[in-house]
N, C-alpha and C positions, 0 to 999 in steps of 0.2 A: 779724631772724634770717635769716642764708641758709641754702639747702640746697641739696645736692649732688643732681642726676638723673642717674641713672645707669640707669636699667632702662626706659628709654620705646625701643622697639622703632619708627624712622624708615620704617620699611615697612610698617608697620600700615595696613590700611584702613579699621578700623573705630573709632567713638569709646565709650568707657567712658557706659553711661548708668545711674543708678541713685538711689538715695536715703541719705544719710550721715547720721549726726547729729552735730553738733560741741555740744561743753561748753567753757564756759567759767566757769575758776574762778575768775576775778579778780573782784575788786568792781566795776567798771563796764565799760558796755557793749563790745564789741568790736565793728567793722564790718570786712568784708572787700568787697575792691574784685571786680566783674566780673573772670574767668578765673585766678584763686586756685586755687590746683593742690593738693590731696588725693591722694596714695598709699598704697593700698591697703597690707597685708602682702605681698601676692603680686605686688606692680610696678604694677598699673592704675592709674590715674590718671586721676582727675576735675577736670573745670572747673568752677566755679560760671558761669551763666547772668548773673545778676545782683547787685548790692549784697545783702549778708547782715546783719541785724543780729544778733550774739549776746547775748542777753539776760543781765547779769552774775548771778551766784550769788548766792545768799542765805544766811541763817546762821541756822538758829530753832535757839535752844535748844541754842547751841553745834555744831550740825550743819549741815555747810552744802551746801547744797541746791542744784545746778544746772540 
């Protein structure tokens, strides 16, 4: 899937640092590659550091649990 960046501000000197949590609903694992770009609501924008593994969701009892 692509996406459109349109709100990364080319004069910025500073870099977004923080801590996100990503979900993943799917049944099996998800990996995301170093420098995976996350956008905030409000236009910021984070890189991942390194490989991510998203650990896939579970389902007890017909509720499923990420």
């Amino acid at each position: 899937m692509k996406f459109q960046l349109e709100t990364v501000d080319p004069n910025s000197t500073t870099n977004a640092r923080g801590i996100i949590t990503i979900y993943n609903e799917l049944p099996s694992e998800q990996a995301l590659k170093p420098q995976t770009r996350f956008i905030t609501l409000d236009g910021i924008v984070f890189r991942s550091l390194n490989w991510i593994a998203v650990p896939p969701a579970r389902t007890i009892n017909g509720i499923t649990e990420m």
